[in-house]
N, C-alpha and C positions, 0 to 999 in steps of 0.2 A: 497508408495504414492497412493490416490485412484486414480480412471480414472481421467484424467484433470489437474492433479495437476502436474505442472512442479517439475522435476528432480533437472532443474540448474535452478536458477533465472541470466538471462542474461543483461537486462535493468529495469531501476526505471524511471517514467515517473511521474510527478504531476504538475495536473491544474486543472487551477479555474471551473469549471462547473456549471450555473444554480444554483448561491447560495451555493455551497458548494466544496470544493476539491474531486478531486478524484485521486486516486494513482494506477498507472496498474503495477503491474509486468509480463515481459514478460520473456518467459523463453523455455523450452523444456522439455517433455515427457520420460520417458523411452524408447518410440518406435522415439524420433527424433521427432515428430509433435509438433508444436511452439501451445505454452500456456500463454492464458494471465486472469491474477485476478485482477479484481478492490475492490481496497478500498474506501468509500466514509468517506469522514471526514467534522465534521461542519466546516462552512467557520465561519475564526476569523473577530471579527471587530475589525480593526488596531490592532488586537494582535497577536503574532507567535503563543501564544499555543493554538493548536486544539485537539480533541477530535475527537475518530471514531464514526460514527453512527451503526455501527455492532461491531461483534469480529472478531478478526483478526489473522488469525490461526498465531501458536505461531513460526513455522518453520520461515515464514514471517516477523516475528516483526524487525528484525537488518536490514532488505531489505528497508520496511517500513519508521521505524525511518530515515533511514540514506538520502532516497534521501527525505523526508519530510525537515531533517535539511540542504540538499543543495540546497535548495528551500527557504531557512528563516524562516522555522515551528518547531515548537518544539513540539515534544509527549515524554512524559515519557514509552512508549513502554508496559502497560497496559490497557488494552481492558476490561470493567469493562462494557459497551454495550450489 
């Protein structure tokens, strides 16, 4: 993993922010120091399926997907951004 990038992904967070979702995963470092990566994604109008506005590294994507869908979002898990 490079500097930064969490080991273990430990929590999925996602909320609405400023027009758009955003998805943090938080997690931990090889040295033990808590790591967190946001994702922003377009905010749906009254629809679940969203779209990221970046790419989203691919280790992340079942992290992603999964608390987006216990949130009532739907991504098909490609980052095509």
């Amino acid at each position: 993993m490079p500097p930064g990038e969490p080991d273990q992904i430990t929590n999925c967070a996602v909320y609405p922010y400023d027009g758009e979702l955003v998805v943090e995963l938080t997690g931990v470092d090889d040295e033990g120091v808590i790591v967190v990566v946001s994702y922003q994604f377009e905010a749906p109008d009254d629809r679940p399926a969203v779209e990221p506005k970046g790419p989203v590294d691919p280790e992340h994507v079942p992290h992603v997907r999964d608390g987006l869908a216990e949130n009532g979002y739907e991504w098909n898990g490609r980052s095509e951004a």
